[in-house]
C-alpha positions in Angstrom: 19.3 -26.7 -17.2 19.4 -30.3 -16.6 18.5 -31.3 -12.4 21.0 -31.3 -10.0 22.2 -34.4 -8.8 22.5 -35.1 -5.0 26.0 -36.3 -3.7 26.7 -38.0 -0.3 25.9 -36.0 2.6 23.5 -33.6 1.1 20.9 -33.0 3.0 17.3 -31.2 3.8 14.9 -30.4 6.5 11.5 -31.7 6.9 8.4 -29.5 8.2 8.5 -31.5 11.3 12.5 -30.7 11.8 13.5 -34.6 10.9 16.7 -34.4 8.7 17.6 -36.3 6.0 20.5 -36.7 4.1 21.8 -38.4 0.4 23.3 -41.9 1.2 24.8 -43.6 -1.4 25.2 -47.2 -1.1 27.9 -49.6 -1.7 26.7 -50.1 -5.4 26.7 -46.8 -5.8 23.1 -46.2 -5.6 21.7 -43.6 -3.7 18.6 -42.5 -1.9 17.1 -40.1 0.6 17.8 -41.7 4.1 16.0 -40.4 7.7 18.4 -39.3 10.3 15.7 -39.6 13.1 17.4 -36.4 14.5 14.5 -33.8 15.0 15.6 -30.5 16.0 16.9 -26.8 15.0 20.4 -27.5 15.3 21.9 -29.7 12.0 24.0 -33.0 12.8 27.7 -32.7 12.7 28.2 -35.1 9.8 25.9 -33.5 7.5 28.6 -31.5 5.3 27.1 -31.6 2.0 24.9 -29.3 0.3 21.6 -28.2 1.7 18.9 -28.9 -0.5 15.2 -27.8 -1.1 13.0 -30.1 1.0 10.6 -30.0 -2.2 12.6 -29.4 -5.4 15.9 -30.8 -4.1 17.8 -28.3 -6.0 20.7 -26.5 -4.0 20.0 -24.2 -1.3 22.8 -21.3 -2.2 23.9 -18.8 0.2 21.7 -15.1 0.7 23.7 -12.8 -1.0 22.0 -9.3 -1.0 23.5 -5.4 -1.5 20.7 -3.2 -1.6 21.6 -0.2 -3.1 19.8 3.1 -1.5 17.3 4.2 -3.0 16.5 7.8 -4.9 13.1 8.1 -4.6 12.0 10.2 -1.8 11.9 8.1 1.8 14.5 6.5 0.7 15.3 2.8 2.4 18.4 2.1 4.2 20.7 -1.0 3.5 19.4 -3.1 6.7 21.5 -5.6 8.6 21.2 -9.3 7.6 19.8 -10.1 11.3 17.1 -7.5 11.2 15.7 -8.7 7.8 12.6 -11.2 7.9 12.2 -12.8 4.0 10.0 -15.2 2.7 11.2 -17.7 1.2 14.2 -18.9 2.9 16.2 -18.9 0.2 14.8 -16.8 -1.9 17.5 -15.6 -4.4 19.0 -11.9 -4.6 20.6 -12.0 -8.0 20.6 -9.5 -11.0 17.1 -11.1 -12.3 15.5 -11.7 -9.1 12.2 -9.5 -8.8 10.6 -8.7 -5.3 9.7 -6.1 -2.8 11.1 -4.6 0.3 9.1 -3.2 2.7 10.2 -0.9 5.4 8.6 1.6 8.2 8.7 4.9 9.2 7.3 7.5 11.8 4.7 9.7 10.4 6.0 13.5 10.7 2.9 15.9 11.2 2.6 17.2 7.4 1.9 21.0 9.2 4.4 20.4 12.7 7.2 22.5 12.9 9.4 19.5 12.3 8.2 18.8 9.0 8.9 22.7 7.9 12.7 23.4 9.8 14.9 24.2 6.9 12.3 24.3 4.4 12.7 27.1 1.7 10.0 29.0 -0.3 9.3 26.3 -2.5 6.2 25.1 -2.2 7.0 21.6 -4.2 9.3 21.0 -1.7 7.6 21.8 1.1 4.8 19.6 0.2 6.7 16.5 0.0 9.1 17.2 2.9 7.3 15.4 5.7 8.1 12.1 3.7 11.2 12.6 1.6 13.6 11.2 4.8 11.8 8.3 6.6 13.0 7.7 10.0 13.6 3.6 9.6 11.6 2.3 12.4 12.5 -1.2 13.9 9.4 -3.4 15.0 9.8 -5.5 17.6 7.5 -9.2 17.3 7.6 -11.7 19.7 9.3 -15.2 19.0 7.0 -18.2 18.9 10.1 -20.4 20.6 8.3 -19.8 23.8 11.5 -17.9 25.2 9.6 -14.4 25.5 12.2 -12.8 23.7 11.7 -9.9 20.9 12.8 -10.1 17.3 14.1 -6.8 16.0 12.6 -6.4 12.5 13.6 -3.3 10.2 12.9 -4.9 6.6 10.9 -7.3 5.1 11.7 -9.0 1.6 8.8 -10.9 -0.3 8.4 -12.1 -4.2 6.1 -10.2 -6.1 2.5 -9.8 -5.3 0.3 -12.4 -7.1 -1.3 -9.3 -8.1 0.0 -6.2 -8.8 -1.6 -3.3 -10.9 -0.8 0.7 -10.8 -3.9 2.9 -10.9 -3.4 6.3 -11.2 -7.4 8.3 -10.6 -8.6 11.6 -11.4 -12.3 13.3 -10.5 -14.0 14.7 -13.1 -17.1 16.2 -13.3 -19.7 17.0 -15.6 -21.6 20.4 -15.3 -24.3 21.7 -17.0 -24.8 25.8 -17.9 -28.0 27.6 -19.1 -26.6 29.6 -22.1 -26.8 32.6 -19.4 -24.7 31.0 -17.4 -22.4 29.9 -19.6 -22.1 33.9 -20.7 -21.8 34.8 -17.6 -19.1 33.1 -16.8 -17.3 33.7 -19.6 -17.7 37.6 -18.9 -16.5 37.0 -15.6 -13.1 35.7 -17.1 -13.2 38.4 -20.0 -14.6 41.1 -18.7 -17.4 41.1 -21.7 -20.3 41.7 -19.1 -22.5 43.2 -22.4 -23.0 39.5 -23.4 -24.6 38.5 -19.9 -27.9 41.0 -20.3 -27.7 40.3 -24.0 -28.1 36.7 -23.4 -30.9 37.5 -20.4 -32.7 39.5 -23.1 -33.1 36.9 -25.2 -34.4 34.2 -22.3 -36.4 37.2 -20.9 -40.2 36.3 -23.6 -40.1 32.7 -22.9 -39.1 32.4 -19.5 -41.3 35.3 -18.1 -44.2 33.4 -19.1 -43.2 30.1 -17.7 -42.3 31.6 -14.3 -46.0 33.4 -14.2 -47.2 29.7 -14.7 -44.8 28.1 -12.1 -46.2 30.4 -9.6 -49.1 30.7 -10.0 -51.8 29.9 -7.1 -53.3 27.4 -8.8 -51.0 25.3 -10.0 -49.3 25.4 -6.5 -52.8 24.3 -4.6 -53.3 21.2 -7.1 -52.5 17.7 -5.2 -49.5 16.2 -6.8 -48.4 19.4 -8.7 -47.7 22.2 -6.2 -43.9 22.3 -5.6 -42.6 19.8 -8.0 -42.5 21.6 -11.1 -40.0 23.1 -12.5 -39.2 25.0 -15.6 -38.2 22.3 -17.6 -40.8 20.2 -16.3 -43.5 23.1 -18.1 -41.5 24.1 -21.3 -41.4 20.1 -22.0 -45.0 18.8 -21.3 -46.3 22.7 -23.2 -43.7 23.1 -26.0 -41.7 20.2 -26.1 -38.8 21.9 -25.3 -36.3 21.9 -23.1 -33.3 24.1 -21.4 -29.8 23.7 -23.5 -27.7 22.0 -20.6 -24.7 23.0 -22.4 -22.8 20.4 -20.6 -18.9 20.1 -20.0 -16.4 18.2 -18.4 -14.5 19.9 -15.4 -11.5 18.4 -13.7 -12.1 18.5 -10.0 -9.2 17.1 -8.1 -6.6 14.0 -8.0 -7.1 10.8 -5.6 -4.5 9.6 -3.6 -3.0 6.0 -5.1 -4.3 3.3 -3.1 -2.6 -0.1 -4.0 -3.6 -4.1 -2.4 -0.9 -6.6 -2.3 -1.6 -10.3 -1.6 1.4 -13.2 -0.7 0.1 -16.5 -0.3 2.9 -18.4 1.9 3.6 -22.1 2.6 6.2 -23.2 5.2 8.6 -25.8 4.2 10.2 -26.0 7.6 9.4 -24.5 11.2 12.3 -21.9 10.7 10.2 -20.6 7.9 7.2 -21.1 9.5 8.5 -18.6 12.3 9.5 -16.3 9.3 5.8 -16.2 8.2 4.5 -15.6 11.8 6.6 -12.4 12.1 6.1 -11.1 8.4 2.5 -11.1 9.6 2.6 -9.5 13.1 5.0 -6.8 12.0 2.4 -5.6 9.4 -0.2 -5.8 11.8 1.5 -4.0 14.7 2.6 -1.5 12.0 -0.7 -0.9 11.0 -1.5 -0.4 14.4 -1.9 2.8 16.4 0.4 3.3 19.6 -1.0 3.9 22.9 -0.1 7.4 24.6 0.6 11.0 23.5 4.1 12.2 22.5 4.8 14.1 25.0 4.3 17.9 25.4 2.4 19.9 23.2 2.4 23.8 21.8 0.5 26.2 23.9 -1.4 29.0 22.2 1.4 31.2 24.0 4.3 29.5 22.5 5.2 28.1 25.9 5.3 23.7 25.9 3.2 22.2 28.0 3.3 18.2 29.5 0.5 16.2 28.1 -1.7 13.6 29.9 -0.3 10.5 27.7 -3.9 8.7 28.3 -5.6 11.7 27.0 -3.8 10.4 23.4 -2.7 7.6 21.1 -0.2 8.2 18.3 -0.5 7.6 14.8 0.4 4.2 12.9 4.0 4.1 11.6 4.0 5.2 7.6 5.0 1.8 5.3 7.6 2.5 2.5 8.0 -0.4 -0.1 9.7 -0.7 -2.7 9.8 -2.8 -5.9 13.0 -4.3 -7.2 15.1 -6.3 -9.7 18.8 -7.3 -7.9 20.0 -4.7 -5.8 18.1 -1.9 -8.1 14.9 -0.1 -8.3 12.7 -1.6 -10.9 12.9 -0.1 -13.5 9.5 -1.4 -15.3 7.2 -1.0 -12.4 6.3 2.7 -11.1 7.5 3.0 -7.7 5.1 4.0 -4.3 5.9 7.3 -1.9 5.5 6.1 1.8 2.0 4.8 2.4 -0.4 4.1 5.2 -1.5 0.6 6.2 -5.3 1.3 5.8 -5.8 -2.6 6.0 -3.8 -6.1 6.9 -5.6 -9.3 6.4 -4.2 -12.5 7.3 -6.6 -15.7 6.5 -5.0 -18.8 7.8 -7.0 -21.5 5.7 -6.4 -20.1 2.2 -7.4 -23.3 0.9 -10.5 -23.3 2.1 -9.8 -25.9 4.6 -7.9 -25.5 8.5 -4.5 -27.4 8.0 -1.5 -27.7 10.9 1.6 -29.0 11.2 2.2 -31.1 14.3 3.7 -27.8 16.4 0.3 -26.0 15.5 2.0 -23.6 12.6 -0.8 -22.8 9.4 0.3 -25.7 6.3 -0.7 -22.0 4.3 -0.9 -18.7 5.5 -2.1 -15.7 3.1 -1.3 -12.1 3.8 -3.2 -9.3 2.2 -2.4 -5.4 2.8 -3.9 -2.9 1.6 -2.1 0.8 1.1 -3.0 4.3 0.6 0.0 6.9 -0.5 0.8 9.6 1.6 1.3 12.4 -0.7 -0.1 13.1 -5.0 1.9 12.1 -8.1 2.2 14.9 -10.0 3.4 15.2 -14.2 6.6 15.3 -13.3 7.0 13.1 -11.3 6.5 10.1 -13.6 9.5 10.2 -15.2 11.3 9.7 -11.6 10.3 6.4 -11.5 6.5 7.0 -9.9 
């Protein structure tokens, strides 16, 4: 695609808020001319096409329909004015792929709430705290020096610069005397003949080496006493050992735990301001809230006030998800509503402290880290998790 070409009046912003515009001359030669007009709001007579301060290609309208979602905590199609992005002009189209984050209250998995209409499946039920996420709007202060508040319900950034799926199970490896290993299997068949069998067979052997393990002597000699066992004697005597009979045994799941970096570099103080409240809505999400709920349960049933500095309530949950246009993505598994377990922001990724003249980071780098609320389970992969 060959470059575009600037035409009279075109125009971009510097990081310092000077704007400059395409002048062509009266040869018909054109070049990138200072307005010396520093500020937020544009000149009148700049009515060509805003450009990109860096690439100079064409800075196209936001366009952006984001369909609603069918994975449980589904987000909502936010306002344009409550959506923070990064970039600028980052666009929406059918091959653009990014992420939208979002944040909801955390429901009490066990609180009545959480179980009002719930039926007798226990599926359901165990997924029900998270499958409607109440939107939550956070509120980050502008850096204009106006005190005023900045409603923020969604948050829209490229890709993570590195972005992986792990999905972790515990296993564990046991080992079982051939005894043991009857006995169990008796316990689960009901064969309990093959127990005693098994004992009669250890009985010659093991007789003799528990007469040696306790015997006085060997329990009174420095070093010895109390550190022997019967492996210890069979080995150094016979040169044989206990059959460990080991096997693997699954244990349990882990909860997916995902990190997501975005390294960000203003091209303007608009954006700039953009960063500041990406990053403060992620912290104060993170964040707990100072002050109980409210009133609490009595053990007779009966609500009762509660001292709100006896308290501080829970973080909000974070529910992001991955996209490609106004779709789910449909080659990356998708996330249930997470908590924000950490938020990083380094203000001299490059190793060295950079500012623009109004104080604002030359490169700002957020990290978050994420663990899911809820298990993935086999079927559930196939819904997009």
């Amino acid at each position: 695609m060959a470059a575009y070409q600037p035409k009279q009046g075109d125009y971009y912003k510097e990081t310092n808020d000077v704007y400059w515009y395409w002048n062509v001359g009266a040869f018909g030669a054109g070049s990138w001319t200072n307005t010396n007009v520093r500020g937020k709001a544009k000149p009148s007579y700049l009515t060509g096409q805003e450009v990109d301060r860096v690439t100079k290609e064409p800075v196209l309208p936001i366009s952006l329909n984001l369909a609603t979602s069918t994975l449980s905590g589904a987000i909502e199609t936010p306002a344009v004015s409550s959506t923070v992005r990064y970039p600028a002009n980052i666009q929406f189209d059918s091959d653009t792929d990014y992420v939208v984050f979002q944040f909801g209250k955390y429901k009490p998995p066990f609180s009545q709430e959480s179980d009002a209409g719930i039926n007798v499946n226990s599926y359901e039920a165990y997924n029900n705290s998270i499958r409607d996420l109440e939107i939550q709007t956070i509120s980050v202060k502008k850096i204009d020096g106006s005190g005023d508040l900045r409603e923020i319900k969604s948050i829209m950034l490229p890709m993570p610069q590195d972005l992986s799926n792990e999905l972790k199970n515990d296993w564990q490896g046991k080992s079982f005397t051939r005894m043991g290993k009857a006995s169990i299997s008796a316990a689960a068949g009901g064969a309990f003949s093959t127990p005693i069998k098994a004992a009669q067979d250890l009985s010659g052997n093991m007789n003799a080496l528990r007469e040696a393990l306790t015997t006085t002597v060997l329990n009174k000699i420095p070093g010895v006493g109390g550190n022997l066992t019967a492996n210890d004697i069979s080995g150094s005597t016979r040169g044989v050992v206990l059959n460990p009979n080991a096997e693997v045994l699954y244990d349990s799941p882990n909860l997916r735990e995902i990190g997501m970096t975005f390294k960000m570099v203003p091209r303007n103080s608009d954006e700039a301001a953009d960063i500041k409240s990406i990053c403060d809505a992620f912290r104060m999400a993170s964040s707990p809230i100072y002050g109980g709920a409210g009133q609490l349960l009595t053990a007779g049933g009966e609500a009762e006030q509660i001292s709100q500095d006896n308290f501080i309530r829970v973080p909000f949950l974070c529910k992001f998800t991955f996209r490609k246009g106004s779709l789910d993505h449909p080659w990356i598994p998708q996330f249930k509503p997470c908590a924000i377990t950490r938020v990083q922001v380094n203000y001299t990724p490059d190793g060295t402290y950079a500012t623009y003249s109004d104080g604002s980071s030359v490169a700002t780098e957020l990290s978050i880290n994420f663990l899911e609320s809820k298990l993935i389970y086999q079927s559930e992969i196939n819904n997009g998790f």
